[in-house]
C-alpha positions, 0 to 999 in steps of 0.5 A: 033316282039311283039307277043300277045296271049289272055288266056280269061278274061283281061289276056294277054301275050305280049312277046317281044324278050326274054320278058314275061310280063303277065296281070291280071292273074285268077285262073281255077276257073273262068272256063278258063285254068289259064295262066301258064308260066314263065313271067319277069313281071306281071301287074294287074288292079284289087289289089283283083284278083286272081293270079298266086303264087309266086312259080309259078312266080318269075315275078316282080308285079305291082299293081297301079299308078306309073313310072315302069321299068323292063328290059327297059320296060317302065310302067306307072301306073294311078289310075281308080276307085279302079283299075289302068290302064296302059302305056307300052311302048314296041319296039318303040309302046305304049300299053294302058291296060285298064284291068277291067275298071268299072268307066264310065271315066278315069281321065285326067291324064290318057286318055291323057297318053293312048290317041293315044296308038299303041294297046288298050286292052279293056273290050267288055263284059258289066257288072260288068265292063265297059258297051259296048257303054262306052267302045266304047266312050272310044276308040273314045276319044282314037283313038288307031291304034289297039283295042283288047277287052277282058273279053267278053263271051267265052266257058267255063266262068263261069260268065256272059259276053256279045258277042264280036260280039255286041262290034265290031257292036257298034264299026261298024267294024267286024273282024274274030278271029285269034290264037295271034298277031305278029306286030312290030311298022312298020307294023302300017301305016294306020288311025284310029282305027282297031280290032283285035280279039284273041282266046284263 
């Protein structure tokens, strides 16, 4: 099983087995609870992000474009804007990070690799980064079996950010949120693309 737990903005922990990997980490400053625990892995989409220090975190990190593996996890990175986007593939499913997309587009290199991703990571919360109906194009042109939006307006944010609720309308689904997400690769059986909200 892979379990997936949302703690706001675009920080994720995804754990598989004994596995910790923790995306685009933030400091307490942005008003949220900083993720703190121990992780083998982090990723980030942003190289000025605030993140977690190394004496809290012997985690390997990983900043940009290229061909990673770290405990048979596979990664690879593709250039967006002045940030990167990423592939893991994790228990037989292919995860897309869109982390703190800003650019409109995504190179070709990269939209063919996150093209039919098992789980999407998407920013649903408008400005600075990518806006709604771009992020909404976005998963059309992807076609994920599952879109998580991050990095939309939560209680406790200090920044300003749009409602989830505005994305899943422009996405034309709903979806009640739920604690974390627990799937394996075998419980992904049906077509098109389906939402899944987490709270924090």
């Amino acid at each position: 099983n892979m379990v997936i737990n949302w703690y706001g903005e675009a920080s994720f922990k995804i754990a598989s087995g004994d596995i910790a990997i923790l995306t685009d980490p933030f400091e307490s400053s942005v008003g949220l609870t900083a993720p703190r625990f121990k992780s083998d892995l982090v990723l980030r989409s942003r190289p000025l992000a605030e993140y977690i220090s190394e004496k809290d975190s012997e985690a390997r990190n990983i900043f940009g474009p290229g061909e990673y593996e770290v405990k048979g996890i596979e990664i690879r990175g593709y250039k967006s804007g002045g940030g990167a986007v990423y592939t893991l593939k994790i228990e037989d499913m292919k995860l897309g990070l869109l982390g703190e997309l800003m650019a409109k587009d995504l190179s070709p290199e990269a939209m063919e690799a996150l093209s039919g991703a098992d789980l999407l990571f998407v920013p649903a919360g408008g400005e600075p980064y990518i806006d709604v109906a771009g992020a909404v194009a976005v998963v059309k042109k992807l076609e994920p079996k599952i879109v998580i939006p991050c990095l939309y307006g939560v209680d406790g944010l200090k920044r300003k950010a749009g409602d989830v609720a505005d994305f899943a309308k422009a996405l034309g689904q709903k979806a009640e949120a739920q604690e974390k997400l627990t799937i394996k690769a075998k419980d992904i059986t049906w077509e098109g693309s389906k939402l899944i909200i987490l709270k924090i």
